[in-house]
PDB file with SEQRES, HELIX, SHEET and CRYST1 records, atoms N, CA, C and O in Angstrom:
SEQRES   1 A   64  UNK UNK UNK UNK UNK UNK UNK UNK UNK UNK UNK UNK UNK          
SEQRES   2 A   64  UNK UNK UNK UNK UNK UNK UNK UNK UNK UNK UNK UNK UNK          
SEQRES   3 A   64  UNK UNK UNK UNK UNK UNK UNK UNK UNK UNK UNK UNK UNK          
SEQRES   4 A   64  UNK UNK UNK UNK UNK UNK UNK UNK UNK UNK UNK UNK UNK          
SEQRES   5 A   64  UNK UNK UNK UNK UNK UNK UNK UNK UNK UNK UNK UNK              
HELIX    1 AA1 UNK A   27  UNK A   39  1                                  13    
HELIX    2 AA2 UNK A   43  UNK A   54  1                                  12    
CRYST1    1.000    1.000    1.000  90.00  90.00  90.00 P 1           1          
ATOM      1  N   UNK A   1     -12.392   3.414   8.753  1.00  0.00           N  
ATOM      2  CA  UNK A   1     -12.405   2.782   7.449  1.00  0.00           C  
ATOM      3  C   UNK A   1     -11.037   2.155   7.191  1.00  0.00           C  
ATOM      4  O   UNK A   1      -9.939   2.705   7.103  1.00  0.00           O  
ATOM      5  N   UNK A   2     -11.346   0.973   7.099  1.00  0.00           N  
ATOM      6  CA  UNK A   2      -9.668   0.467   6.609  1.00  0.00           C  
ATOM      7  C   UNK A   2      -9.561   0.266   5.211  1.00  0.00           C  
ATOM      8  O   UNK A   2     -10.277  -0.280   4.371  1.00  0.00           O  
ATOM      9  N   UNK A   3      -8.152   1.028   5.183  1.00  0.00           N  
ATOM     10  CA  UNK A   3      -7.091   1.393   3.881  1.00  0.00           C  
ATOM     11  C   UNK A   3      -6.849  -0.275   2.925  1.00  0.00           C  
ATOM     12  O   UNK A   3      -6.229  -1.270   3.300  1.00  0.00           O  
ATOM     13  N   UNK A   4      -7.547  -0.063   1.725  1.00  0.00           N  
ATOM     14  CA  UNK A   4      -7.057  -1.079   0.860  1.00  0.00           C  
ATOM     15  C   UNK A   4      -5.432  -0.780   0.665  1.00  0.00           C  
ATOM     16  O   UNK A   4      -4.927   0.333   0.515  1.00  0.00           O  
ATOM     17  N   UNK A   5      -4.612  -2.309   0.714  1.00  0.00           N  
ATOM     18  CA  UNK A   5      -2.904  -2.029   0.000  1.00  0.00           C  
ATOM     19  C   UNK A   5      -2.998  -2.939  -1.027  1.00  0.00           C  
ATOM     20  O   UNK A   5      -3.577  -4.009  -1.216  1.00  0.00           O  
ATOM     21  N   UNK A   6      -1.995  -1.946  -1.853  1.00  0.00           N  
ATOM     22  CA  UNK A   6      -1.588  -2.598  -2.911  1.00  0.00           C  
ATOM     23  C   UNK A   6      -0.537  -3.197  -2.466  1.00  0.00           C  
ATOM     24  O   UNK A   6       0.254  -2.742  -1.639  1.00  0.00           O  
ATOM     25  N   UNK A   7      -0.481  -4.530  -3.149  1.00  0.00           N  
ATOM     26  CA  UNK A   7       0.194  -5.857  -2.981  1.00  0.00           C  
ATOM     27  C   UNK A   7       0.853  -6.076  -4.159  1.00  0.00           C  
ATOM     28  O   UNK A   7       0.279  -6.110  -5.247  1.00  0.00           O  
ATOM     29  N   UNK A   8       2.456  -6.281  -3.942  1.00  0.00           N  
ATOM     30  CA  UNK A   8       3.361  -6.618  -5.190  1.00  0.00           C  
ATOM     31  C   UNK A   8       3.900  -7.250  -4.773  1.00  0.00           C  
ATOM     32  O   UNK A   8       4.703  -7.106  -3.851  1.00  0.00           O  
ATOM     33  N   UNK A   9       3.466  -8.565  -5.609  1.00  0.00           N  
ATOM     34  CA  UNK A   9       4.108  -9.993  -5.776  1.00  0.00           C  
ATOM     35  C   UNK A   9       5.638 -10.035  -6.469  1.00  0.00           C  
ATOM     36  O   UNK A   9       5.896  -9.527  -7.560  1.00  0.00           O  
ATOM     37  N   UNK A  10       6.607 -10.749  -5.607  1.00  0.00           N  
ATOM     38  CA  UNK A  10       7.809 -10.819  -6.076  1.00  0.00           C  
ATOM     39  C   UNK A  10       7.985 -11.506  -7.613  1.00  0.00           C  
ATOM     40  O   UNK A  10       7.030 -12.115  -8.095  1.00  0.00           O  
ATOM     41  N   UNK A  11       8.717 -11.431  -8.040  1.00  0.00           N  
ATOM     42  CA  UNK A  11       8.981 -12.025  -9.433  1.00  0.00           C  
ATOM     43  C   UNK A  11      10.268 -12.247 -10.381  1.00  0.00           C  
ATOM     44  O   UNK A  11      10.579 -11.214 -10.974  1.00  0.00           O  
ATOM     45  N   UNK A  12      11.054 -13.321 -10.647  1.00  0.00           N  
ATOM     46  CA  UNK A  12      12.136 -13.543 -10.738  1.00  0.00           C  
ATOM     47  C   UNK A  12      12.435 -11.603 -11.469  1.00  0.00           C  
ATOM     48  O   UNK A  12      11.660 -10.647 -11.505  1.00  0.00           O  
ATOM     49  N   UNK A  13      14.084 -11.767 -11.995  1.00  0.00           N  
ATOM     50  CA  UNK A  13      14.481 -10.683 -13.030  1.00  0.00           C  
ATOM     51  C   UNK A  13      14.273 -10.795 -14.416  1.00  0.00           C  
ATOM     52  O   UNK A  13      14.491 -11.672 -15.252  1.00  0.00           O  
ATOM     53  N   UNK A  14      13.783  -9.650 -14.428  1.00  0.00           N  
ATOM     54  CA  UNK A  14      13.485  -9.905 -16.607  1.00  0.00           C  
ATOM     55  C   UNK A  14      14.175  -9.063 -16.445  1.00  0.00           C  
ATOM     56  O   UNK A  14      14.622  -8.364 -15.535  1.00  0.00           O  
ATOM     57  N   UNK A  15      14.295  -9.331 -18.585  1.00  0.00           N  
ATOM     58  CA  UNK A  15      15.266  -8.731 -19.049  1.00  0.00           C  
ATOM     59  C   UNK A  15      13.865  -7.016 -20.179  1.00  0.00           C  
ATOM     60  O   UNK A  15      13.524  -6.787 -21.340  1.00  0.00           O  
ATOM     61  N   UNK A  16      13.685  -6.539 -19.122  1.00  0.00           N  
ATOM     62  CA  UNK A  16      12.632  -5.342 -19.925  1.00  0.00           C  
ATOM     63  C   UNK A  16      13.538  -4.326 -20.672  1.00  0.00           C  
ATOM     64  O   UNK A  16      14.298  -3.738 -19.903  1.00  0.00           O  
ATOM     65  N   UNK A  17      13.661  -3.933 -22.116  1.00  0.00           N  
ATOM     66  CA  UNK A  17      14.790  -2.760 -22.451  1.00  0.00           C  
ATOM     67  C   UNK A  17      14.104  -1.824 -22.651  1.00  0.00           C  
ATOM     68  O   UNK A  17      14.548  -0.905 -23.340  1.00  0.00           O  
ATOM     69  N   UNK A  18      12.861  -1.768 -22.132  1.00  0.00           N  
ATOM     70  CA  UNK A  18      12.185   0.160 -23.161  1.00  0.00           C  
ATOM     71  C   UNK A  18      11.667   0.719 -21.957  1.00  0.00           C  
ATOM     72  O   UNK A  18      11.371  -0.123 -21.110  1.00  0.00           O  
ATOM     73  N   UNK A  19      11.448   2.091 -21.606  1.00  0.00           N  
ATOM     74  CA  UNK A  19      10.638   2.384 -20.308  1.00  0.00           C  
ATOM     75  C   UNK A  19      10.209   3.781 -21.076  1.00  0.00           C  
ATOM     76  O   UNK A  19      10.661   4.241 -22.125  1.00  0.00           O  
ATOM     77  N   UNK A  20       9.233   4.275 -20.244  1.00  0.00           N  
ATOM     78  CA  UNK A  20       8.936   5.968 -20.709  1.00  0.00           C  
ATOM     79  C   UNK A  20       9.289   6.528 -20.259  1.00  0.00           C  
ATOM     80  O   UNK A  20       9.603   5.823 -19.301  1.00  0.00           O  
ATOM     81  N   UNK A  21       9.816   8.018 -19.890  1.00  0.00           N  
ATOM     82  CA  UNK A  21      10.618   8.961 -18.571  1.00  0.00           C  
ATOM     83  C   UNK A  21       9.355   9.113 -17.596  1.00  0.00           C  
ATOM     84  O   UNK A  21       8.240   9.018 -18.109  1.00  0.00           O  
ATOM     85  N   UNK A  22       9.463   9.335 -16.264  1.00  0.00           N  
ATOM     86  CA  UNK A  22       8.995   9.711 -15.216  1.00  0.00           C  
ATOM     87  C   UNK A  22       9.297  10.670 -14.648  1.00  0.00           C  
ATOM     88  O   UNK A  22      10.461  10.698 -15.047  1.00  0.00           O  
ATOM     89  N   UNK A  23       9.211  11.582 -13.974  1.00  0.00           N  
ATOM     90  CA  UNK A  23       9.674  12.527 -13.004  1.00  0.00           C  
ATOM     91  C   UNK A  23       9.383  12.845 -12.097  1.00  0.00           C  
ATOM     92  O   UNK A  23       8.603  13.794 -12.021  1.00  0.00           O  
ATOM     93  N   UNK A  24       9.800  12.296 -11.115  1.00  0.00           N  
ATOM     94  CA  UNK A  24       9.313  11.906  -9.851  1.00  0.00           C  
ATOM     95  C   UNK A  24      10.553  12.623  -8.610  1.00  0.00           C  
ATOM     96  O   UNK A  24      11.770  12.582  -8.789  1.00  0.00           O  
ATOM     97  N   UNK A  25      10.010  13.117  -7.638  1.00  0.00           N  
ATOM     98  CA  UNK A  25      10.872  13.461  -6.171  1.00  0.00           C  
ATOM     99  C   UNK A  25      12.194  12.882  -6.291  1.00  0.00           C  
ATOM    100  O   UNK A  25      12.111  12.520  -7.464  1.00  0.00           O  
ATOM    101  N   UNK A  26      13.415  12.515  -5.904  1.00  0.00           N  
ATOM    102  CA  UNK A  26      14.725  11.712  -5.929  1.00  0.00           C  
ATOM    103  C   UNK A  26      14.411  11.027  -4.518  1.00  0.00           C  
ATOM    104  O   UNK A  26      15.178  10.091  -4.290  1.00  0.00           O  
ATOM    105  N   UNK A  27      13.532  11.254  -3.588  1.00  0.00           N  
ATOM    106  CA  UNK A  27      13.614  10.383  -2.438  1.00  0.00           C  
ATOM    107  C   UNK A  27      11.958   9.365  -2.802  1.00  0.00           C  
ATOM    108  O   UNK A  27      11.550   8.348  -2.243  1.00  0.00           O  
ATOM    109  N   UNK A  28      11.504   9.963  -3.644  1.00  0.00           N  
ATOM    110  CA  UNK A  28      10.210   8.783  -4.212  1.00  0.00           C  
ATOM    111  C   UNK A  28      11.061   7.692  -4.923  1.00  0.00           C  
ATOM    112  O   UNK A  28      10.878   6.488  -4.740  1.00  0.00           O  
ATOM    113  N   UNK A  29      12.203   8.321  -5.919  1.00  0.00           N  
ATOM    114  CA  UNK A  29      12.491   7.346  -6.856  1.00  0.00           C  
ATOM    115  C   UNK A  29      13.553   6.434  -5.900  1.00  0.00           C  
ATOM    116  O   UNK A  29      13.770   5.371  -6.482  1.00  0.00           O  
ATOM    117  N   UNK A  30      14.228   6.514  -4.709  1.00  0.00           N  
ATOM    118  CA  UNK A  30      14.949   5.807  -3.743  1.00  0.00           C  
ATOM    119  C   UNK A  30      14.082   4.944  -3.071  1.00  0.00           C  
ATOM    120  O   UNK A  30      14.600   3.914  -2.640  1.00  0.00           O  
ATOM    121  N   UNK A  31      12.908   5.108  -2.879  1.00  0.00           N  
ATOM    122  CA  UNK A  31      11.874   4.290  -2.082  1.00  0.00           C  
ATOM    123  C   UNK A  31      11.769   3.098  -3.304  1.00  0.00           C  
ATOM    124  O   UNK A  31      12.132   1.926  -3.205  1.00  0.00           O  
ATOM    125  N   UNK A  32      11.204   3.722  -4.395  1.00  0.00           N  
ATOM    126  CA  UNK A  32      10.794   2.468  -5.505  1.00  0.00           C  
ATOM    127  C   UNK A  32      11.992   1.552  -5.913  1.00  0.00           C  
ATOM    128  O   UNK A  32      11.837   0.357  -6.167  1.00  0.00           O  
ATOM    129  N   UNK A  33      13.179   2.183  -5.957  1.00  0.00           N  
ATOM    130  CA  UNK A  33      14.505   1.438  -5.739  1.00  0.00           C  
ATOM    131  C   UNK A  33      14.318   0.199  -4.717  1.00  0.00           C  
ATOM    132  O   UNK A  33      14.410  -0.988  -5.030  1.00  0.00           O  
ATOM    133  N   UNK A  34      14.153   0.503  -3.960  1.00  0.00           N  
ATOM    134  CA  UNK A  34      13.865  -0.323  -2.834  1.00  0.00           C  
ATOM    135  C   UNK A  34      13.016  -1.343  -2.839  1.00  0.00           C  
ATOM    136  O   UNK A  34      13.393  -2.463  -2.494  1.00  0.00           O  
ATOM    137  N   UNK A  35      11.852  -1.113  -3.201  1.00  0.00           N  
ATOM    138  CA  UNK A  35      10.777  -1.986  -3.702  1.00  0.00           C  
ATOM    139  C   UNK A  35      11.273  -2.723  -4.816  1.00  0.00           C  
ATOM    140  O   UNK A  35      10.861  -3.883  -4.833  1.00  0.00           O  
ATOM    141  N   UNK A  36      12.106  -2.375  -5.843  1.00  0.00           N  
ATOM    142  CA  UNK A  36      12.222  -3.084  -6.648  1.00  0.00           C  
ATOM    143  C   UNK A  36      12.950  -4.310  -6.655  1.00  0.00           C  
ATOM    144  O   UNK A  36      12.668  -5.344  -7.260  1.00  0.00           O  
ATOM    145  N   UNK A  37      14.560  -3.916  -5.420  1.00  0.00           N  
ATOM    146  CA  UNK A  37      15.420  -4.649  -5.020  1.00  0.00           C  
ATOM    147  C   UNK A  37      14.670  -6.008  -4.305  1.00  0.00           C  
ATOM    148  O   UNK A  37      14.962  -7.185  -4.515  1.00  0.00           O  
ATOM    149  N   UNK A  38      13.540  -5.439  -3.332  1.00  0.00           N  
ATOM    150  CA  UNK A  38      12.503  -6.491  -2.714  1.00  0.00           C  
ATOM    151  C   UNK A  38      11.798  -7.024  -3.540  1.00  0.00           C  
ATOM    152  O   UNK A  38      11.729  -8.253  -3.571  1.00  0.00           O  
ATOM    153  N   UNK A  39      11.273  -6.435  -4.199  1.00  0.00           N  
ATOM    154  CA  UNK A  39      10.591  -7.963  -5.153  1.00  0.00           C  
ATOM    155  C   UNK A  39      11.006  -7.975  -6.258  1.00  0.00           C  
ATOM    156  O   UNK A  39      10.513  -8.912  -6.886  1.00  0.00           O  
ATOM    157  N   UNK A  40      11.809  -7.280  -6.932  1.00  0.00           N  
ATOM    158  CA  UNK A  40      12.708  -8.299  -8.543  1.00  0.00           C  
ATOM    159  C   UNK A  40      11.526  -7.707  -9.423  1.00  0.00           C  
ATOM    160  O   UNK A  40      11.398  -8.294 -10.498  1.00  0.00           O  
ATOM    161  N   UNK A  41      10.597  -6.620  -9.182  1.00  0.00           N  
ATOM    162  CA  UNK A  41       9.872  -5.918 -10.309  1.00  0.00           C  
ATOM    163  C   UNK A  41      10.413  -5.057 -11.101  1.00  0.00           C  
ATOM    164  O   UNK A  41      11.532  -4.608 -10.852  1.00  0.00           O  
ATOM    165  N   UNK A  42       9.927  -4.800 -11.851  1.00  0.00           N  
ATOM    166  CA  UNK A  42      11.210  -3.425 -12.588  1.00  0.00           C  
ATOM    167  C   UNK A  42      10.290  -2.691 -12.540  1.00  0.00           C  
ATOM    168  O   UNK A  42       9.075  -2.840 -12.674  1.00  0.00           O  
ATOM    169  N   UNK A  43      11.279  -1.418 -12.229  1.00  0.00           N  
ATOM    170  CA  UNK A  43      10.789   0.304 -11.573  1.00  0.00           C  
ATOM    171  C   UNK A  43       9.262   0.491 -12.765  1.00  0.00           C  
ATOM    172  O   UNK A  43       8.183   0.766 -12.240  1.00  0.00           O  
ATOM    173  N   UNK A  44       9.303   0.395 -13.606  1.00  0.00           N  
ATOM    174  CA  UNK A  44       8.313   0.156 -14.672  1.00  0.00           C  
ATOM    175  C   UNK A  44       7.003   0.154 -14.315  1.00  0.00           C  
ATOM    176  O   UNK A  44       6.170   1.046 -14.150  1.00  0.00           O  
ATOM    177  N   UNK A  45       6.983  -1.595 -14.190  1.00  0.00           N  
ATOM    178  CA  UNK A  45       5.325  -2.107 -13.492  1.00  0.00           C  
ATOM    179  C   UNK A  45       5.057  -1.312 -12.330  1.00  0.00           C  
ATOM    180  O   UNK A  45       3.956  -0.831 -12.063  1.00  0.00           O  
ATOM    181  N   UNK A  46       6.251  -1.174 -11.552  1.00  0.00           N  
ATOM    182  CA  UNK A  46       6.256  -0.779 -10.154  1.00  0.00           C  
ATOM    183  C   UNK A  46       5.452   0.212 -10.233  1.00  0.00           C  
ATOM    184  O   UNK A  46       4.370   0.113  -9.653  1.00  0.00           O  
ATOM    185  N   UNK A  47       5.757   1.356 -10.930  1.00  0.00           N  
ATOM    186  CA  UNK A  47       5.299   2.659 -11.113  1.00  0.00           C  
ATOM    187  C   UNK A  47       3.976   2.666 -11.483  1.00  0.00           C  
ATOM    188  O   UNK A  47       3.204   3.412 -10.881  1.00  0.00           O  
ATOM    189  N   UNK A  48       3.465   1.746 -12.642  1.00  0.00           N  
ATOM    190  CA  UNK A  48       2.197   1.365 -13.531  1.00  0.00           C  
ATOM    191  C   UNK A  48       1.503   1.214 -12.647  1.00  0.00           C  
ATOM    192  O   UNK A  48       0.630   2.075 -12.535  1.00  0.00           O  
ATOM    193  N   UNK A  49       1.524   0.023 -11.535  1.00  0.00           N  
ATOM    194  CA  UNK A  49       0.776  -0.690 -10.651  1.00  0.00           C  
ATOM    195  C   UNK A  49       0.099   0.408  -9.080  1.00  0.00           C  
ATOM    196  O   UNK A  49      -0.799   0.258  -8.252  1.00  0.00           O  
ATOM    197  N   UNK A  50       1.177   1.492  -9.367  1.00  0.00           N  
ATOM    198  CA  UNK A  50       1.158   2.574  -8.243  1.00  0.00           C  
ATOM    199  C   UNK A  50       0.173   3.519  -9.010  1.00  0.00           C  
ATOM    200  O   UNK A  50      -0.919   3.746  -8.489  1.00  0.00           O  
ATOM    201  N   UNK A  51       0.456   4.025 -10.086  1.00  0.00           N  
ATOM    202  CA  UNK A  51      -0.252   4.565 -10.964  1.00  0.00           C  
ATOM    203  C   UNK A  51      -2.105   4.345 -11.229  1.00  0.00           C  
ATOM    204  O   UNK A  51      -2.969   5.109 -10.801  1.00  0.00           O  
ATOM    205  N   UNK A  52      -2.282   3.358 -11.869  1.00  0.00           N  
ATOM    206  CA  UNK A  52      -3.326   2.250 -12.020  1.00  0.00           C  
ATOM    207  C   UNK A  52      -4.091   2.224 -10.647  1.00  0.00           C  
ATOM    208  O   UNK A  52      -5.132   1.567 -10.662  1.00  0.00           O  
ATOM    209  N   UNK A  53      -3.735   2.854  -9.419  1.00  0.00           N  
ATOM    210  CA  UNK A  53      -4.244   2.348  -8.487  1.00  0.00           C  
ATOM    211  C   UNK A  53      -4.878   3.612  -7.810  1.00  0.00           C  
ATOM    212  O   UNK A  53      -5.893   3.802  -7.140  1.00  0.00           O  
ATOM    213  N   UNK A  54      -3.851   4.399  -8.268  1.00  0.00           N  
ATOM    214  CA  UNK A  54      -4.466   6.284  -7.720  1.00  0.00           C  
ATOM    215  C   UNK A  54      -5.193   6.200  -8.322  1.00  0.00           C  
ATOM    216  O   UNK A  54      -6.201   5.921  -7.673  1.00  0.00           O  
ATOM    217  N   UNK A  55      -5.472   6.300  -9.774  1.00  0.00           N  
ATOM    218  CA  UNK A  55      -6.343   6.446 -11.157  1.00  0.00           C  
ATOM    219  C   UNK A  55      -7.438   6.230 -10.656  1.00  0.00           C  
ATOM    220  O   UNK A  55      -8.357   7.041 -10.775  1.00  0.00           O  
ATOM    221  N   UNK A  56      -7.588   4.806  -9.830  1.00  0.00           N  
ATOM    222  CA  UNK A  56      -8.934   4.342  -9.460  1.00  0.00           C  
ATOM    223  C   UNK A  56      -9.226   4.608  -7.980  1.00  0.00           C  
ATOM    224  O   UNK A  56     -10.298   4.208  -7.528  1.00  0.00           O  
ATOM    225  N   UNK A  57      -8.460   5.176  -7.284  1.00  0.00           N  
ATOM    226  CA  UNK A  57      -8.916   5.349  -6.096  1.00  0.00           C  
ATOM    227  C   UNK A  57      -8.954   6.541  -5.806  1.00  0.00           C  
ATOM    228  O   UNK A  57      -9.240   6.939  -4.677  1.00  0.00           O  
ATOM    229  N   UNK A  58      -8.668   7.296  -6.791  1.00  0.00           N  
ATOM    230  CA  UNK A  58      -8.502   8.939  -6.886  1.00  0.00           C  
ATOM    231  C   UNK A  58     -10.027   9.948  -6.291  1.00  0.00           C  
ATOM    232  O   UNK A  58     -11.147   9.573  -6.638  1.00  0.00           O  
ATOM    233  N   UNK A  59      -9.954  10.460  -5.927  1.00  0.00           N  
ATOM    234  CA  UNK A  59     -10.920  11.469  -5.289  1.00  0.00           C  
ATOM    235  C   UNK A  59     -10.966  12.908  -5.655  1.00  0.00           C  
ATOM    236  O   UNK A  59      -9.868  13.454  -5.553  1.00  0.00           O  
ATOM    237  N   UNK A  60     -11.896  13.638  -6.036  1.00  0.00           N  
ATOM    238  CA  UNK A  60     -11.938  15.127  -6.555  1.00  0.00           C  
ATOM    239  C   UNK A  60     -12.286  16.000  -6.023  1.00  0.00           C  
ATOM    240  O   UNK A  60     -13.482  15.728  -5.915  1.00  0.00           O  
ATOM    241  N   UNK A  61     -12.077  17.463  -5.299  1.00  0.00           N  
ATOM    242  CA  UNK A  61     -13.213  17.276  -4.389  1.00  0.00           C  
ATOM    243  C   UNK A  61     -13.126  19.497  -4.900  1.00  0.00           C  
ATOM    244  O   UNK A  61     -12.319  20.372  -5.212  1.00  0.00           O  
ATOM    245  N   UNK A  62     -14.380  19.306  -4.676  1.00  0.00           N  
ATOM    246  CA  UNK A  62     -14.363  20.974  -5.638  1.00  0.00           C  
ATOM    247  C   UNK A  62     -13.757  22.103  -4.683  1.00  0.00           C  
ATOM    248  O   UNK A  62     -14.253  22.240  -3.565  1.00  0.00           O  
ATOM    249  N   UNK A  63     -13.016  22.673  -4.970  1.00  0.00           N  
ATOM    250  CA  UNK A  63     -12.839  24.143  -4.454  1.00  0.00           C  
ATOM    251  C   UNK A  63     -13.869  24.774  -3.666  1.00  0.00           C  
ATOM    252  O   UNK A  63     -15.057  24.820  -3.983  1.00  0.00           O  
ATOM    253  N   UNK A  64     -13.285  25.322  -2.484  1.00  0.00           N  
ATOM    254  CA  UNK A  64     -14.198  25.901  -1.712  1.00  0.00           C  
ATOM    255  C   UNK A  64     -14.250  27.321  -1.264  1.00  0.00           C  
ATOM    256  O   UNK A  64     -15.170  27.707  -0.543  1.00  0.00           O  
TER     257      UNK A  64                                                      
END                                                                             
């Protein structure tokens, strides 16, 4: 079965001032650093768009 990717389109720099806290691993939040430097997204969407995407591709699977 091949793996759908999420795809993030580069995008100049905005100027975004509000975010919500996250709390995330320190080597997750170094990766999204990274991503962000590569496409000019702010850690924000970045996160939303990562988010938004488990949400829907998420799987449950009962205790056994």
């Amino acid at each position: 079965m091949k793996e759908e990717k999420l795809v993030l389109e580069k995008q100049p720099k905005s100027q975004e001032n509000y975010s919500k806290p996250v709390f995330i691993d320190s080597d997750l939040y170094k990766k999204i650093v990274e991503l962000k430097a590569e496409t000019g997204l702010p850690i924000r969407q970045i996160v939303n768009r990562f988010v938004e995407y488990s949400i829907e591709h998420v799987e449950i699977k009962e205790e056994k």
